[in-house]
C-alpha positions in Angstrom: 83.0 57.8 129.3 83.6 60.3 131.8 81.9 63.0 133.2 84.4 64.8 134.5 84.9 68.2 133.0 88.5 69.3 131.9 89.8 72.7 133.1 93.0 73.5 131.3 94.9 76.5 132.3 98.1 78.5 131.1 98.8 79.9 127.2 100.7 77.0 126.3 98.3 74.2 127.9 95.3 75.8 126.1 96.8 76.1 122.8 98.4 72.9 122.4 95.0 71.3 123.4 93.0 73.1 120.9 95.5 72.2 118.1 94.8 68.8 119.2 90.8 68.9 118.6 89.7 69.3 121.8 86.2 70.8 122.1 86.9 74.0 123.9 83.2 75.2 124.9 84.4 78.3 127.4 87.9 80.1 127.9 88.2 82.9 130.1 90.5 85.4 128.9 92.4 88.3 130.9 90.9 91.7 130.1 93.2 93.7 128.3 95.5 91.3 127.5 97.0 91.9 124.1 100.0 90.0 123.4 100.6 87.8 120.5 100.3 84.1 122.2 96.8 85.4 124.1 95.7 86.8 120.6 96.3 83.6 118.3 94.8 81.6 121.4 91.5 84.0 121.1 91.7 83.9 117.4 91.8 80.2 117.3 89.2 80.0 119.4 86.5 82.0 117.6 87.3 79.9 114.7 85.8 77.0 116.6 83.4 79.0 117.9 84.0 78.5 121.2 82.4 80.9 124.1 84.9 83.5 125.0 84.8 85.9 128.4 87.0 88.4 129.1 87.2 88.8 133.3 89.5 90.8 135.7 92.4 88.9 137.0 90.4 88.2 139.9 88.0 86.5 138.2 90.9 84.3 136.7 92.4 84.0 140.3 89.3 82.7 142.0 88.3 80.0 139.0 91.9 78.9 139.1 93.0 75.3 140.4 96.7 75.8 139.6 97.4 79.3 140.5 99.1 79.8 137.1 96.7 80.3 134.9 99.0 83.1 133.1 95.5 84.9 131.8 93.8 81.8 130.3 91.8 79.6 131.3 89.9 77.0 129.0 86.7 74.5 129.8 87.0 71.4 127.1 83.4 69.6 126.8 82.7 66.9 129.7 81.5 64.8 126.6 81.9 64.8 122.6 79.5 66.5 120.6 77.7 64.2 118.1 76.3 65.2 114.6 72.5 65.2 112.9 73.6 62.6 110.5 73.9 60.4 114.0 69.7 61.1 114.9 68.8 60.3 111.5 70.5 56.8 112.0 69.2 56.2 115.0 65.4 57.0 114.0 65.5 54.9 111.4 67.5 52.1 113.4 64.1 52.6 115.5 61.8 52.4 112.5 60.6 55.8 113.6 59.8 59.1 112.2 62.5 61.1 113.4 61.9 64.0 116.5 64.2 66.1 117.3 65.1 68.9 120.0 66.9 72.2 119.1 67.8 74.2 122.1 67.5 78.4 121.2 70.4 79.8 123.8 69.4 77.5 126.6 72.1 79.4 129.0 71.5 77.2 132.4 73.6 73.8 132.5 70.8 72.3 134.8 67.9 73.3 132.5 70.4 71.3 129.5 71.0 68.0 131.4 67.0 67.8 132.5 66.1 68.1 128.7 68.8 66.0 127.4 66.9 63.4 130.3 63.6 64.1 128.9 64.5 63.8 125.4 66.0 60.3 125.8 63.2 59.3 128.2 60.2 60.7 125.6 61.9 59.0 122.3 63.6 61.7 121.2 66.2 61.0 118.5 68.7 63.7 119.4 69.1 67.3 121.0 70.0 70.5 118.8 71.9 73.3 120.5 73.7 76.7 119.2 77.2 77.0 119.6 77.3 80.2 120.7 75.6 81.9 123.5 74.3 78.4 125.2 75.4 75.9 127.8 77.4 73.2 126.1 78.2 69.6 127.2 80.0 70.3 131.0 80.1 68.0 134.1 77.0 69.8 135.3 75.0 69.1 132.1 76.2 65.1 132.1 75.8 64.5 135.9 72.0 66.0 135.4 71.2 63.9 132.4 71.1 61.6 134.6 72.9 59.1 132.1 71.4 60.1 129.2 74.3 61.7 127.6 75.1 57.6 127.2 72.4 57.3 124.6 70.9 60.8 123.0 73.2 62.5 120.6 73.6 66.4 121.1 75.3 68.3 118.2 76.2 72.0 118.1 75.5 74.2 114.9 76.4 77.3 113.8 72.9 78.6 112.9 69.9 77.2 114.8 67.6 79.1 111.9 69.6 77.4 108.7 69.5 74.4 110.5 65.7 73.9 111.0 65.8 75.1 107.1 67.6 72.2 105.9 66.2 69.9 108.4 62.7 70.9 106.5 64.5 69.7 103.3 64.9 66.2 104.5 60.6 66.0 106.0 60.7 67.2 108.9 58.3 70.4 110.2 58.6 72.6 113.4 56.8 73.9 116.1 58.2 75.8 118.6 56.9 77.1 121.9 55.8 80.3 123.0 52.8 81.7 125.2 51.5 83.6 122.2 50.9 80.3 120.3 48.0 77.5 119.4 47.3 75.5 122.1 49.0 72.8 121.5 46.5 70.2 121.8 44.3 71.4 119.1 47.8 71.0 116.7 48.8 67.6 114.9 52.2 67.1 116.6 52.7 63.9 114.4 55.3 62.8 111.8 58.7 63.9 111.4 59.5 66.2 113.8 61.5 69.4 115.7 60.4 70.9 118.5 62.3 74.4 119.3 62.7 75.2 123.0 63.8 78.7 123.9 65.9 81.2 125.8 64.7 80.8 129.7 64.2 84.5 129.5 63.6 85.8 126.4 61.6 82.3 124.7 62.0 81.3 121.1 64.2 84.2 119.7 62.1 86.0 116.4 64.3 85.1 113.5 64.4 81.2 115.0 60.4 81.6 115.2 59.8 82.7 111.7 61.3 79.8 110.7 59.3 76.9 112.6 56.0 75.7 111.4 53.3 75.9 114.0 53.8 77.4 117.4 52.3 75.5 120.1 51.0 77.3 123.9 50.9 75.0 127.0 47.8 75.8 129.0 48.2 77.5 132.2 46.3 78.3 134.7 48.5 79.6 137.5 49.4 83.3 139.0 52.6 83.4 137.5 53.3 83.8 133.5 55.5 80.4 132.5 56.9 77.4 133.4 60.5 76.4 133.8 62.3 75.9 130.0 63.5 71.8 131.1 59.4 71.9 132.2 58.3 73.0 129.2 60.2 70.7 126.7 58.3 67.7 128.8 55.2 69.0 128.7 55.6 69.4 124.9 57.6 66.5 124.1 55.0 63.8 126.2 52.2 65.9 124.0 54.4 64.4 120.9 54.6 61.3 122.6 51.1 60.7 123.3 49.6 61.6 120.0 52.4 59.4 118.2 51.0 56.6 120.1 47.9 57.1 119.4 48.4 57.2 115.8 
């Protein structure tokens, strides 16, 4: 599969490739621009809950490789989105209890491919990510991965906290992470499993926290105040790891 990232450009591009299915994850949009193609294109888009940016025509001018982008630019995923039904089969193709990886706005592409990485390399039967307000699947987020977009299904939902709900209706628990939290080697990190990553700002957001389980501190003992969010999932997820082994 490819890694290269699609940029499609001009009203007429853009909407004949969403009408086709393409997974539009970003379209820049002309400020101010309020005719009736740009509108049904916008409209269409918010439907499939793509991420939407209205920028200055300079903005448009600089990101543009055709020069006639006509006030719309869209970004189509670099790779297809998968589906939770998809981490269930492969956990129990493993014989394993299943351990998954929801992302709470995880904004930087780099940040996404690293976990993506570390969630293939610690076990991990999937990654969970928003659809709004995040990084979705682009060149950047494939080429870091490292390869591991190959084999570790990543599917986007509509509502990270209604999805750890009904993921707690099929067995599993959550912990997420957060400085304020257990430390997270006096918590049993066994059994079927999510473990919630947040924002690399603002952390776990407070409705998404309310919802998980246990939440788990890493021990630090450093000048500054927390580790790098792609950091953090390993540090958690090889916690997992080990005390699954160990079993």
């Amino acid at each position: 599969m490819s890694i290269e990232e699609t940029v499609i450009e001009g009203r007429n591009a853009v909407m004949e490739a969403m009408r086709s299915g393409k997974t539009i994850d970003k379209l820049f949009v002309l400020d101010g621009c309020s005719d009736g193609p740009v509108r049904s294109i916008v409209r269409m888009a918010r439907k499939k809950d793509a991420l939407i940016q209205f920028v200055k025509k300079e903005r448009l001018d600089q990101i543009s490789q055709t020069g006639k982008h006509q006030g719309i630019i869209a970004y189509t995923a670099a790779y297809e989105y998968s589906d939770i039904e998809a981490m269930f089969r492969l956990a129990e193709e493993k014989g394993e209890d299943p351990f998954f990886i929801l992302l709470d706005e995880i904004e930087d592409p780099h940040n996404l491919g690293a976990i993506i990485r570390t969630a293939n390399l610690a076990g991990a039967h999937g990654v969970i990510i928003p659809k709004r307000r995040a990084a979705g699947l682009t060149a950047t987020v494939a080429k870091t991965s490292c390869g591991a977009l190959n084999y570790t299904p990543v599917a986007k939902v509509t509502n990270m906290s209604k999805t750890i709900e009904e993921l707690k209706e099929r067995g599993l628990w959550f912990v997420c992470a957060d400085m304020d939290g257990e430390r997270m080697y006096n918590l049993n990190l066994t059994g079927p499993i999510g473990l919630v990553i947040g924002n690399e700002g603002s952390g776990v957001s407070k409705l998404v926290k309310q919802h998980c389980d246990f939440v788990a501190s890493i021990p630090m003992k450093g000048d500054i105040d927390s580790l790098n969010a792609s950091v953090a999932t390993g540090v958690l997820a090889y916690e997992i790891v080990r005390q699954r082994l160990n079993k």
